[in-house]
C-alpha positions as CSV (number, residue, x, y, z in Angstrom):
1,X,50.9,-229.4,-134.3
2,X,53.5,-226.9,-135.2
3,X,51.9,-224.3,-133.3
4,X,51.1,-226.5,-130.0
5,X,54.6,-227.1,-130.2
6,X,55.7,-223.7,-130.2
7,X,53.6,-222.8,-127.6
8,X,54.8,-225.8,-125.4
9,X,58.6,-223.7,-125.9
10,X,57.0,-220.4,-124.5
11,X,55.5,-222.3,-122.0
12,X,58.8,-223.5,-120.7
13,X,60.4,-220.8,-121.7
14,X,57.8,-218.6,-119.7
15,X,58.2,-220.6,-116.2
16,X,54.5,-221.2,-115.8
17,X,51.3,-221.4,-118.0
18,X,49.9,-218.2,-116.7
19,X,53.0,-216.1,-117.8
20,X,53.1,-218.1,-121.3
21,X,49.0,-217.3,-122.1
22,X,49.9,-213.5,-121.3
23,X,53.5,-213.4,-123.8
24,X,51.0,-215.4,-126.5
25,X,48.1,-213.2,-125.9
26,X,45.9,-216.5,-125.2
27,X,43.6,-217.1,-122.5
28,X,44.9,-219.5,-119.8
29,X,42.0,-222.3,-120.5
30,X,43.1,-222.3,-124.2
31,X,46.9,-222.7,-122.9
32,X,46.6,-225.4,-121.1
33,X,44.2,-227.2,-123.6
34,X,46.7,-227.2,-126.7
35,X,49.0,-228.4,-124.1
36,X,47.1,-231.9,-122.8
37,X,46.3,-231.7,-126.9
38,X,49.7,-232.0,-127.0
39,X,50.4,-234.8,-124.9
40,X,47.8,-236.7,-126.3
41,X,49.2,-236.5,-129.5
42,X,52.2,-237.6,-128.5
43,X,51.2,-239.9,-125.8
44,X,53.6,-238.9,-122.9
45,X,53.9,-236.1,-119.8
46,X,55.5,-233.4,-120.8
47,X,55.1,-230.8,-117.8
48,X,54.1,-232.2,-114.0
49,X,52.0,-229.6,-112.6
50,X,51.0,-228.4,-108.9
51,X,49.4,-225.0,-108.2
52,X,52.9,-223.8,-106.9
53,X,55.4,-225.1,-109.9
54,X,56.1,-226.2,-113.3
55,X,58.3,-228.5,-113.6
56,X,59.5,-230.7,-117.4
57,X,59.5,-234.4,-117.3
58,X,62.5,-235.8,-118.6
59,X,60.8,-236.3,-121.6
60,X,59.5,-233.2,-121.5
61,X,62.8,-231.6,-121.0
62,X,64.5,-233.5,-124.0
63,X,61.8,-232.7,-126.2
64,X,62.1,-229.2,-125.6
65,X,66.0,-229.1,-125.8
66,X,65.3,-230.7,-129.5
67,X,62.6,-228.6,-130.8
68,X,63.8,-225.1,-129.2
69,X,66.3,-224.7,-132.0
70,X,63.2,-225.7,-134.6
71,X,61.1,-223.1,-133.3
72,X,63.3,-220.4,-133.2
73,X,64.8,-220.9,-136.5
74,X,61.2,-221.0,-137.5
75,X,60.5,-217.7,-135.9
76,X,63.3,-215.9,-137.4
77,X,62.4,-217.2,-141.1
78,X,59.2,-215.7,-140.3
79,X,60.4,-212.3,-139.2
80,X,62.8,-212.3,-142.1
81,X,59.9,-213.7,-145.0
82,X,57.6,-210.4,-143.1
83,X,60.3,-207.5,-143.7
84,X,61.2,-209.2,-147.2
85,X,57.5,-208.3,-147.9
86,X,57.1,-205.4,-146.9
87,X,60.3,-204.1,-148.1
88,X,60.1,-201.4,-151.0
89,X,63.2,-203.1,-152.5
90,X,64.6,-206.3,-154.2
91,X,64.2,-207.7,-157.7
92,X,61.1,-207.6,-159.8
93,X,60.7,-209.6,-162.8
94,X,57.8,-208.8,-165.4
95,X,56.8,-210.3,-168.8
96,X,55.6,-208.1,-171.2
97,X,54.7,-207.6,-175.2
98,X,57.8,-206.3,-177.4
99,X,55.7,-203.2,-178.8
100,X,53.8,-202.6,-175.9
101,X,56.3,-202.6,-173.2
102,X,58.7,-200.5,-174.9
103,X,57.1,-198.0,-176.4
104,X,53.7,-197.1,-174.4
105,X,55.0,-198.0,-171.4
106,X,58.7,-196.6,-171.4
107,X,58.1,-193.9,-169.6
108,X,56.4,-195.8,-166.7
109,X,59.4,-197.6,-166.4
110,X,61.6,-195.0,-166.3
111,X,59.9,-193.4,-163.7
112,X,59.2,-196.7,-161.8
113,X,63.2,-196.9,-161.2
114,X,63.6,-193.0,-160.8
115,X,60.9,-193.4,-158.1
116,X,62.3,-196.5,-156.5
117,X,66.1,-196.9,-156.8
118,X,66.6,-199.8,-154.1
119,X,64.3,-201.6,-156.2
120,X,66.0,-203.8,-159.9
121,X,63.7,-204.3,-162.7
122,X,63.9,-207.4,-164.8
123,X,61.4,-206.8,-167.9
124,X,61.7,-210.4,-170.2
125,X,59.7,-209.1,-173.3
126,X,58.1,-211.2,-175.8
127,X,55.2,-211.5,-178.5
128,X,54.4,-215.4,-177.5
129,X,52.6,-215.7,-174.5
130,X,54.4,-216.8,-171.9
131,X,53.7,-219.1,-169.1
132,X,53.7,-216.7,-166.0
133,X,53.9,-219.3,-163.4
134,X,56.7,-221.8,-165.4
135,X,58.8,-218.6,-165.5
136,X,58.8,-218.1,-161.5
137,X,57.8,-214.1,-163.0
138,X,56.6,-212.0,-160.2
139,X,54.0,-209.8,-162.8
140,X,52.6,-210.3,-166.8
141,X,51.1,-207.1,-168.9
142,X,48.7,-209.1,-171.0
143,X,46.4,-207.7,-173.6
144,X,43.1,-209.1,-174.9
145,X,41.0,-211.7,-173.2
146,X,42.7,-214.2,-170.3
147,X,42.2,-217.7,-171.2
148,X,44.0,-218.3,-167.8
149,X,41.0,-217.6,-165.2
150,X,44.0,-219.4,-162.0
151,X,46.1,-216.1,-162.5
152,X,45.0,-213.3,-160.1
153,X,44.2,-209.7,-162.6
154,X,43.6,-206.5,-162.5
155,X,42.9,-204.0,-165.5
156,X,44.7,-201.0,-167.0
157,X,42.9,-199.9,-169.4
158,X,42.4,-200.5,-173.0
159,X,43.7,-200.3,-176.5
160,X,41.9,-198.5,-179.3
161,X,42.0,-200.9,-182.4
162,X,42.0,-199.5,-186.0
163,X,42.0,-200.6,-189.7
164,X,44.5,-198.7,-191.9
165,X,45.8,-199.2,-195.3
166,X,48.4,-196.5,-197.0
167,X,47.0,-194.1,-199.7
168,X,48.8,-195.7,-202.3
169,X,47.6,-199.1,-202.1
170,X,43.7,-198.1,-202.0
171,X,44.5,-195.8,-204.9
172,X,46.1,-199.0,-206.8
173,X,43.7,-201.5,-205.1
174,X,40.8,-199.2,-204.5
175,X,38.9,-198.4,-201.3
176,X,36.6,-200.9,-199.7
177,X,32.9,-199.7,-199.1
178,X,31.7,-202.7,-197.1
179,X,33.1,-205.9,-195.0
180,X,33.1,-208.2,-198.3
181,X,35.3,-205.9,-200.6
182,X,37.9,-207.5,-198.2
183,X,38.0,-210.4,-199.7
184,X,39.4,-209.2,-203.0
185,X,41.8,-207.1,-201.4
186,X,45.4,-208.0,-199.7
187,X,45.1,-208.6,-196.1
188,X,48.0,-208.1,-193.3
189,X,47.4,-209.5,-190.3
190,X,49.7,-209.0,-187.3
191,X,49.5,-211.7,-184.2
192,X,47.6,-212.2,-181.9
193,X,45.1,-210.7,-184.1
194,X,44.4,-213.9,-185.9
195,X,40.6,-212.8,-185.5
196,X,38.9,-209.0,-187.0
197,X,35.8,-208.2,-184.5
198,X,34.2,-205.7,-185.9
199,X,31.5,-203.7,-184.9
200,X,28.9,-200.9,-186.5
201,X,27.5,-198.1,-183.6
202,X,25.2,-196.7,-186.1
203,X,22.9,-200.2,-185.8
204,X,24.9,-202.2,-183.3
205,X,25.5,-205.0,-186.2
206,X,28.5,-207.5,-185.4
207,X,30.8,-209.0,-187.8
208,X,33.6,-211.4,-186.8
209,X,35.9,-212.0,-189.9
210,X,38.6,-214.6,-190.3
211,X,41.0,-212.5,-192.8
212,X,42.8,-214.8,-195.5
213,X,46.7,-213.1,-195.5
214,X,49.1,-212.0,-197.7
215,X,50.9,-211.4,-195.3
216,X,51.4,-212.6,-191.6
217,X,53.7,-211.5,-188.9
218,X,54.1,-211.9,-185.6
219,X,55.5,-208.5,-184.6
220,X,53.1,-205.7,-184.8
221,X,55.5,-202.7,-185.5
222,X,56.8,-204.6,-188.6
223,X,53.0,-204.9,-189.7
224,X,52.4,-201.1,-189.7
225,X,55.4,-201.0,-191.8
226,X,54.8,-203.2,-194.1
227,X,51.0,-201.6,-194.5
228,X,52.9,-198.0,-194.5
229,X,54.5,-199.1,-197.3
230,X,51.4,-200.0,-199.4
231,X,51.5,-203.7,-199.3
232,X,47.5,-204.4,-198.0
233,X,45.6,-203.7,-195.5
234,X,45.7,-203.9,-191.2
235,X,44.1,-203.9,-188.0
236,X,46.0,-202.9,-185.4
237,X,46.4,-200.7,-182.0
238,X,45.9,-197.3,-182.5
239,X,49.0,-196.6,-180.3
240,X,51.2,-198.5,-182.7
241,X,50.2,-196.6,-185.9
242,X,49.2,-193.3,-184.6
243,X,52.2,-191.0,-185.7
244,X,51.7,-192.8,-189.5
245,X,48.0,-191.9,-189.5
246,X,48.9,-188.4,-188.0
247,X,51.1,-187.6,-190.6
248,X,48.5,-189.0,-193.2
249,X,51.1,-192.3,-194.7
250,X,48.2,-194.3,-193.4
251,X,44.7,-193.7,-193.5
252,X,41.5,-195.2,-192.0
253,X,39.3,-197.5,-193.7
254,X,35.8,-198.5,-193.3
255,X,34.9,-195.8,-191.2
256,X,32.0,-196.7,-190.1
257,X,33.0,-200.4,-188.5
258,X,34.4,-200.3,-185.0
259,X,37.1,-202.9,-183.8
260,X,36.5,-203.9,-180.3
261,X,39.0,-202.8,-178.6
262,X,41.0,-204.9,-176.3
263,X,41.8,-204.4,-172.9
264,X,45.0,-204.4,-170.9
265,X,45.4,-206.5,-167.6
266,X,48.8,-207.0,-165.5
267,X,48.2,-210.7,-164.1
268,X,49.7,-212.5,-161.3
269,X,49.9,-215.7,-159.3
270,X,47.2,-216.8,-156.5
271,X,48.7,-216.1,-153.4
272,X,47.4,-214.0,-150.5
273,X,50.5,-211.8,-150.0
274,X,51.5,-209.6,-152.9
275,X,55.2,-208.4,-151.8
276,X,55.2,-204.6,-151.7
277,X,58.2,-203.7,-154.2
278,X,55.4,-205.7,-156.6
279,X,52.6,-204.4,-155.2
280,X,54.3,-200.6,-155.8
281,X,54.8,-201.6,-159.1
282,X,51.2,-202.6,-159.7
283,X,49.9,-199.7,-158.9
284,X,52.4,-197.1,-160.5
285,X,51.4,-199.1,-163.8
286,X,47.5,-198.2,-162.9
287,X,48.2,-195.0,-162.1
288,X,50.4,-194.4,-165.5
289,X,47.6,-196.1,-167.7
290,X,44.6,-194.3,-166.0
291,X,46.0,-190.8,-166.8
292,X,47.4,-191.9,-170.3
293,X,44.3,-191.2,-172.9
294,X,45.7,-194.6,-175.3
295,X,44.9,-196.7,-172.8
296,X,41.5,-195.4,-171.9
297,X,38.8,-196.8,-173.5
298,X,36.8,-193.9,-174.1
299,X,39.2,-191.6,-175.2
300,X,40.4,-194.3,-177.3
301,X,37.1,-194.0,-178.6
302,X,37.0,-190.5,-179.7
303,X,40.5,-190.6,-180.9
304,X,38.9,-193.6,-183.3
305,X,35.8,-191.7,-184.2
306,X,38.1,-188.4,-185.0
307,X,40.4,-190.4,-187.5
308,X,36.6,-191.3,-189.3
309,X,35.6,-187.4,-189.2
310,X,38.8,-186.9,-190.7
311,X,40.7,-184.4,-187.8
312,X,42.3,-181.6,-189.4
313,X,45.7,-183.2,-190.0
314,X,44.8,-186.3,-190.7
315,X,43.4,-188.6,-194.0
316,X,40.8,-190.7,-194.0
317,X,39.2,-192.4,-196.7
């Protein structure tokens, strides 16, 4: 009804049926249509009509004199919600992981703002997972699988996954040769990897283990720490331990099982219109993470497969 009642304004705005299908771009028959609709609906005259004039009814006229305001404020909402969208500026909030956010991704947000300055960056960073909608965010980095299948996605990449232990405590504990020497050794495990999925390539065998801890912590850079300092043994993100294993502190273990790695999506709400200072951001994160070999899933790969070859520069066991 909102629309037949706009049109009814142009119409009296216009002068005459004819001149108000040609400002609305409508054909005349469709004009005067939506306008007896009109009527109907509301079960009065609003225009008397001759082939020569156009004329109000007194109803006609006090209805229009109370919904011209209506439609015009309407109109310049409109106009205004249009350029907000497709303005390259405003504020942008975005939940993120601690470790993830501010180390991978710093310099995609430093060259985010350096790119954009009309544009101010919120980044609320947390290990718990956040409720994306509750928190009126405009965008979420999440990583591993989405248990949230309303949110709209799209994927970055993916993060390499490795199990490391410091040469020290496999020379006190000694070095695991298969999945059940685990159980006898001491365990770190680092949220959200409650869960180790592990995989072998040379025979495609799967193992999905639910590690007892000696340790559990929620924030993973404290976990490589803690495993850096010889107190058992951790999966985590390649990208999170990489200078330790680089530098030989850490060391790989059980070469020949694979974590799956886990992938990297930035989600956001269902709606049809993605305003562009997020839409920007979106895909200056892609971009970043498509030319950044951490978060590719094949370079990951190799990376993985040169710590078990033992790279020159760095230990493995």
């Amino acid at each position: 009804m909102l629309d037949d009642l706009a049109l009814f304004v142009a119409i009296v705005e216009a002068g005459s049926l004819h001149a108000a299908a040609v400002k609305e771009d409508l054909p005349a028959a469709t004009v005067t249509r939506r306008l007896q609709k009109l009527e109907s609906q509301l079960g009065y005259r609003l225009l008397n009509r001759s082939a020569r004039r156009l004329q109000p009814t007194a109803e006609g006229w006090q209805y229009y004199e109370q919904c011209r305001p209506l439609v015009h404020a309407l109109r310049q909402a409109t106009q205004q919600l249009d350029a907000s969208l497709s303005a390259v500026s405003g504020s942008i909030r975005v939940l993120a992981p601690v470790n993830f956010a501010s180390g991978l991704l710093t310099p995609a947000w430093v060259s985010f703002m350096q790119q954009y300055p009309d544009i101010r960056l919120e980044l609320e960073l947390s290990n718990l997972l956040q409720d994306l909608v509750g928190s009126g965010a405009d965008l979420a980095i999440r990583v591993g699988a989405l248990d949230d299948s309303s949110l709209m996605q799209r994927r970055l990449g993916s993060a390499a996954l490795v199990m490391v232990a410091a040469p020290g405590y496999l020379a006190r504990a000694g070095v695991p040769r298969d999945l059940q020497d685990l159980e006898r050794h001491e365990l770190i495990v680092a949220e959200p990897l409650r869960s180790w999925r592990l995989r072998r390539p040379g025979d495609g065998a799967e193992m999905l283990i639910e590690p007892q801890a000696r340790l559990r912590v929620n924030e993973m850079r404290l976990a490589v720490e803690m495993a850096d300092a010889g107190i058992g043994i951790l999966l985590c993100p390649l990208l999170q331990c990489r200078d330790e294993v680089a530098r030989g502190s850490l060391v790989r273990v059980l070469p020949d099982w694979m974590p799956q790695p886990r992938h990297v999506y930035a989600v956001w709400t269902q709606r049809r219109y993605l305003p562009a200072r997020v839409r920007v951001l979106l895909e200056h994160l892609a971009a970043f993470a498509a030319a950044n070999p951490l978060l590719n899933e094949d370079a990951g790969a190799d990376e993985v497969a040169a710590l078990a070859r033992g790279a020159p520069g760095i230990l493995s066991i």
